[in-house]
C-alpha positions, 0 to 999 in steps of 0.5 A, spaced: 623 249 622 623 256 623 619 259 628 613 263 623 612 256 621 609 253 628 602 252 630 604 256 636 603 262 632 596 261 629 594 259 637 597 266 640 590 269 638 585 264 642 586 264 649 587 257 652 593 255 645 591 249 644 590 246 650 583 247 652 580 251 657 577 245 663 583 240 662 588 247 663 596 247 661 598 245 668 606 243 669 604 236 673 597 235 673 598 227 675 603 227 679 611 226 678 614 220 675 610 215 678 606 218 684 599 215 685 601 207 683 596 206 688 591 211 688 589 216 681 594 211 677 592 204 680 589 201 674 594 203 670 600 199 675 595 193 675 594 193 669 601 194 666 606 193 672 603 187 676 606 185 683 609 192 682 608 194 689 608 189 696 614 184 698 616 177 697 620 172 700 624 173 707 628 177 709 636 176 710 640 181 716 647 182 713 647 177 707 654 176 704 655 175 698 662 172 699 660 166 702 654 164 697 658 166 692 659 160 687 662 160 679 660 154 675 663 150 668 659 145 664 662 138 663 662 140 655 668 145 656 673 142 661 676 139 655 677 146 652 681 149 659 686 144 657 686 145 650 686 141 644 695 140 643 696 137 650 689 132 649 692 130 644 698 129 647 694 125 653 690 121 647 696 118 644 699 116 651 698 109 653 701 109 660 693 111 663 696 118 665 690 124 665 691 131 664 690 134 671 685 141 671 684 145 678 678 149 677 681 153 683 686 156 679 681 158 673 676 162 678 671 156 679 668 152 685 663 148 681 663 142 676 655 141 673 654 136 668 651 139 662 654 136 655 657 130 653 664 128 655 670 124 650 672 118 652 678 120 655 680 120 662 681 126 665 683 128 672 678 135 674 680 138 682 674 143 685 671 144 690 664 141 689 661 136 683 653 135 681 651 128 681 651 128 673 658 131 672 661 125 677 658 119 673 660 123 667 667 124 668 668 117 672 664 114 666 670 116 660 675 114 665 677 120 669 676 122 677 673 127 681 678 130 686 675 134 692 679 140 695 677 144 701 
C-alpha cells in the first residue's frame, strides 16, 4: 500500500495521530514481556496461566539422567524385531527351538506388557520385565532371560 494511501497521513494534522491524549503512545506501557505476573498483570496470569508461578515437588542435588534412564518395548512388537522370514521359519520347526532377541542390542532395558503375543514361543533377553510382559511371554510358551 503506497504511503499516500495510510491513515497515518490523515492523523498527521491531530496532535495525539490516533492514540489518545490520557492513555499516551509510550513504547511500554506495561512492562516488557512478562513483567507484573504478579503484580499489574496477576489477574490475567491467574486467569490464563494457572500455577504459572510457585514450585513443586522435591528437589534433587546433581540428578543424572544416566542412571534413570530406561528405554521400553511393548510385548506386541517383539515379533517384529525378529521379522516376519525367520518367525516363519521357528513356526515350522518342530524340535521346540525359539528365536532368542537381546534387547540389549536394540538399545532397550525394558519388556512391558501391552498387546497381545502369538502362540509361539520366544526367547526375550533384558534386563527388566513387568509383571504382564512375563505371564505373557511364559503364556505362548517362551522364557524371560534377566541379564545384568
Amino acid at each position: 500500500m503506497p504511503t499516500a494511501s495510510k491513515k497515518h497521513r490523515k492523523e498527521r494534522g491531530g496532535m495525539h495521530c490516533g492514540n489518545g491524549r490520557i492513555g499516551k503512545h509510550r513504547k511500554h506501557a506495561s512492562g516488557r514481556g512478562n513483567a507484573g505476573g504478579q503484580h499489574m498483570h496477576r489477574i490475567a496470569f491467574d486467569k490464563y496461566h494457572p500455577g504459572y508461578f510457585g514450585k513443586v515437588g522435591m528437589r534433587y542435588f546433581h540428578y543424572k539422567k544416566n542412571p534413570h534412564h530406561m528405554t521400553t518395548v511393548n510385548v506386541d512388537k517383539l515379533w517384529s524385531m525378529v521379522g516376519l522370514e525367520q518367525r516363519k521359519e521357528y513356526a515350522k520347526k518342530t524340535d521346540g527351538t525359539a528365536p532368542l532377541i537381546d534387547l540389549t542390542q536394540f538399545g532397550i532395558f525394558k519388556c512391558l506388557g501391552k498387546g497381545k503375543l502369538p502362540k509361539q514361543a520366544i526367547a526375550v533377553k533384558a534386563k527388566f520385565f513387568s509383571k504382564e510382559a512375563e505371564i505373557k511371554i511364559k503364556e505362548a510358551g517362551g522364557a524371560c532371560i534377566l541379564t545384568a
